[in-house]
N, C-alpha and C positions, 0 to 999 in steps of 0.2 A: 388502472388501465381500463381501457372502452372493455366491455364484453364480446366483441367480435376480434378484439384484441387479445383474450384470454380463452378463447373458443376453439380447439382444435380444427384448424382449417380444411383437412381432409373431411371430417365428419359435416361441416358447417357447407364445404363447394358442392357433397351428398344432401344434403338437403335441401337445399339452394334446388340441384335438378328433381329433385322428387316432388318438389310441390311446386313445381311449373313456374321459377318464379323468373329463372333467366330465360333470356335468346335463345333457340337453340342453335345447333354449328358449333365450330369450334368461338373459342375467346367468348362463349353469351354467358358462363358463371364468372369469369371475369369482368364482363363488362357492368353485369349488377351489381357486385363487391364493390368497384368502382367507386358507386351511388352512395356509399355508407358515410357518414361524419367523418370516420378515424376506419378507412378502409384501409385493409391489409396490403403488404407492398407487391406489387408485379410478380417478382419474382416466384414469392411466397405463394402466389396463388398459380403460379405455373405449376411449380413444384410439387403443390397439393394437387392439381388434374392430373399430371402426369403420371403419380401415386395409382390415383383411382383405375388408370387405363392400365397402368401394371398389373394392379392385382384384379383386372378385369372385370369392377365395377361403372365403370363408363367406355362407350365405345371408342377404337383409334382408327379405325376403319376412313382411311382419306376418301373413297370410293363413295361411302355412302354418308349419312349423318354424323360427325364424331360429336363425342362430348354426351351422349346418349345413354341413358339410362340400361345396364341390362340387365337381365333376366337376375342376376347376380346380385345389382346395383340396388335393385328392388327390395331384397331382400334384406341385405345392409344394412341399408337405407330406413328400415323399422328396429333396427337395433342403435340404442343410445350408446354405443360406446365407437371407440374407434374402427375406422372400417377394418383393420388389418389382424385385428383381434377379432373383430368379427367372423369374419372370413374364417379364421383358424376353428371356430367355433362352429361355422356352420360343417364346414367340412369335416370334423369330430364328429358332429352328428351323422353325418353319410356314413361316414368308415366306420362307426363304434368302438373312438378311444375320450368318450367325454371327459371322464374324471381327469388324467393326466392333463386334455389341453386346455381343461379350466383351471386345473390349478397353475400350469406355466403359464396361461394369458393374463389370471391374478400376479402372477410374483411378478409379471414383466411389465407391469402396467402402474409399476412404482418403483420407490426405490430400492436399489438391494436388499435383500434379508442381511448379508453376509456384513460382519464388524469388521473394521481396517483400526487395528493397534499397533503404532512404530514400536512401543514395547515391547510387544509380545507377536509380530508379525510372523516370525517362524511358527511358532504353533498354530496360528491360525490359519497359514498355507498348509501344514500338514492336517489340520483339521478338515478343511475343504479338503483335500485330495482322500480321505478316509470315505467322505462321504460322496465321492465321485465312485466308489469302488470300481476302481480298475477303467471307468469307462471316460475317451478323452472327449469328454462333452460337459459343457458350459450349465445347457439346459439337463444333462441327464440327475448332474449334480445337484441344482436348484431343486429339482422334483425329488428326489431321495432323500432333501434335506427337509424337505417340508412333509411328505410320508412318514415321516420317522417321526417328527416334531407332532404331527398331528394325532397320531397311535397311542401317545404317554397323556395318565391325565394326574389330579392329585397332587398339581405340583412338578412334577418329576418332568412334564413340558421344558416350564420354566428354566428347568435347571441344567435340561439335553439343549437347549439353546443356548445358556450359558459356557457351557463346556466345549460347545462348537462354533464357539463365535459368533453366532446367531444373534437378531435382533427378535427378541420375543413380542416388539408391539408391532415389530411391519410381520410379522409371521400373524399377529395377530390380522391386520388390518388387511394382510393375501385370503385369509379365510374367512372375513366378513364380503368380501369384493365377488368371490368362488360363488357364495351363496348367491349374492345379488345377480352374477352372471347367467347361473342355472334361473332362475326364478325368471329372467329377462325370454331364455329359450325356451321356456315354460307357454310364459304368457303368448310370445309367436309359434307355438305350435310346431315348434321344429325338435322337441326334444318330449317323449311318453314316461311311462313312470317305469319302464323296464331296464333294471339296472344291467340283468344280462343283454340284454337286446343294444341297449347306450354302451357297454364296453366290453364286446365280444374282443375286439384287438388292440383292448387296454394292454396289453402285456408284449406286446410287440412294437419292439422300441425301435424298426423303423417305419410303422404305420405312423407311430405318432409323430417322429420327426416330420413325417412328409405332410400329415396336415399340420404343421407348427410354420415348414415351409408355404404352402399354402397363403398363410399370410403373410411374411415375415418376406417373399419374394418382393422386387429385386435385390433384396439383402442375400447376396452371392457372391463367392470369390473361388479363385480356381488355386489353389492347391499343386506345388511344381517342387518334388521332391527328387533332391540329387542323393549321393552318396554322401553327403555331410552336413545337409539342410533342407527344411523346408520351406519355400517360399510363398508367399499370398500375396496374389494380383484381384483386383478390379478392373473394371472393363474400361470407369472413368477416371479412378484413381489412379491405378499404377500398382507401388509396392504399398503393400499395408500390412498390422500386425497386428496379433491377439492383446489385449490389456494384458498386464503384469498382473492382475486379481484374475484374471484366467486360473484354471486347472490345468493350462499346455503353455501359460508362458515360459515353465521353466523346462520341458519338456516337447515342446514344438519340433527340435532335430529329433530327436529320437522315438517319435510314435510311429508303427506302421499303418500308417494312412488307409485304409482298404479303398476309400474313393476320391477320385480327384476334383471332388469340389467340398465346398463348406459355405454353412448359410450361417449369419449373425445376425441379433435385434437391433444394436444401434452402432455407432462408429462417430468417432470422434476427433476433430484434427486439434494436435499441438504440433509445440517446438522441436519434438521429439520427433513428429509423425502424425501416422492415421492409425487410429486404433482402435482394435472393433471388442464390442462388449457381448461376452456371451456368444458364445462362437461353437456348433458343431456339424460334424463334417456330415453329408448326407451324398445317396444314392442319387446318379446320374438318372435313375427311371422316376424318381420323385419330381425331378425338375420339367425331365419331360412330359409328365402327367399335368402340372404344376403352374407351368410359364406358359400364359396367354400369349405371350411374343413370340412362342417356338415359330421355327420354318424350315423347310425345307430348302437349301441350296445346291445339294447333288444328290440326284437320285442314280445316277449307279453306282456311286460307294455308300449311299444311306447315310449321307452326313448331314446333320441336322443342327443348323444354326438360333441364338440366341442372343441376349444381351451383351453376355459375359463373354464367349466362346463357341465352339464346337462341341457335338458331340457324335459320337461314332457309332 
């Protein structure tokens, strides 16, 4: 495949406007793309802008210039990796939870740790849920499982991944990506050598949810629990559900929800459905820190509109 072909397109439409190379206005990193031998499809590169104005690295503003580089964008925009991970990262650094959202923006930025055996699949769901302790989260799991894995040395690594189903070389390969990530915020100056200073509210697991959201936004679904089920909407989907490799597939009725939404990393459509990977439920105050979309549609009940929904 061409390399603009294998080139993450959101990173690739960010640079495109950082080095001045398209139009500006709306459709001018489209219209450059265009120009390439084996340029990417229409679609594909809508989908990558509209990304960027999501998580409020380029302007949406009809009023004035869209497609604009901002303050945001810029920033980004000197990080080599995905902007959505970026993003999670820079805002880590604002709040001081680094450690946690380097290591979930490593494990999320490949393939699972987690082993899928038809043999032995019950134990491996009861292994994941051991290491979820108690908490119904996708991401809280992943991070307690790579904590724990990274703590043992001598060997005894090896063999706690063993025993939990773990992949010991992507475990390995989440902890060489951690490092290069830090070294990346390093070199841009957005991250000092003060580990207290870097993760005053590492320990407060919905600081870090909310910068995880951060980038992971508009990866949101609203949560509509009855007395016998919970249900999960999208704004453009409709009904959708957690994976079966979830830690709430087999317990999704029966969790008490404390918030009515939940953010996921990716989703995925079959024959079965739309299924989302990695799924944990987060704070309505997150979202509206959060979602560059928020707005205001009635100001004397204070309700305040988004992609997804309302909030009150």
């Amino acid at each position: 495949l061409p390399e603009i072909m294998r080139t993450p397109l959101e990173q690739l439409c960010l640079q495109v406007r950082a080095m001045d190379l398209a139009p500006s206005g709306d459709g001018g990193i489209a219209s450059f793309l265009n120009k390439a031998v084996s340029p990417p499809s229409q679609s594909a590169t809508a989908n990558a802008v509209e990304l960027l104005k999501a998580i409020g690295a380029l302007t949406s503003d009809e009023a004035n210039e869209s497609e604009a580089l901002t303050d945001l964008g810029k920033i980004l925009s000197t990080l080599p990796m995905s902007p959505q991970i970026a993003k999670s990262l820079v805002m880590a650094c604002i709040l001081g939870c680094l450690d946690p959202i380097l290591t979930l923006t490593s494990l999320l930025s490949q393939r699972t740790i987690f082993v899928s055996t038809l043999d032995r699949q019950a134990q491996a769901d009861s292994a994941k849920m051991k290491l979820s302790c108690g908490y119904p989260s996708d991401h809280k799991t992943l991070l307690n499982a790579f904590n724990e894995w990274d703590s043992l040395q001598n060997g005894k690594d090896k063999e706690f991944a063993w025993r939990n189903f773990l992949s010991h070389s992507q475990l390995l390969k989440a902890k060489e990506t951690r490092k290069q990530f830090r070294q990346l915020l390093s070199d841009a100056s957005l991250v000092g050598n003060n580990k207290l200073v870097n993760n005053r509210h590492s320990t407060d697991w919905s600081v870090v949810k909310a910068c995880l959201l951060a980038g992971l936004y508009p990866n949101v679904v609203r949560l509509d629990t009855t007395k016998k089920r919970t249900n999960m909407y999208d704004s453009s989907l409709g009904s959708v559900k957690v994976h079966p490799s979830s830690v709430l597939s087999k317990q999704i009725n029966y969790v008490q929800f404390e918030q009515r939404w939940g953010m996921y990393s990716e989703k995925v459509r079959t024959v079965g459905g739309i299924f989302l990977y990695d799924f944990s439920q987060i704070s309505p105050l997150a979202i509206l820190l959060f979602s560059p979309q928020m707005k205001k549609i009635d100001s004397i009940h204070d309700i305040l509109g988004f992609d997804h929904g309302y909030i009150n």
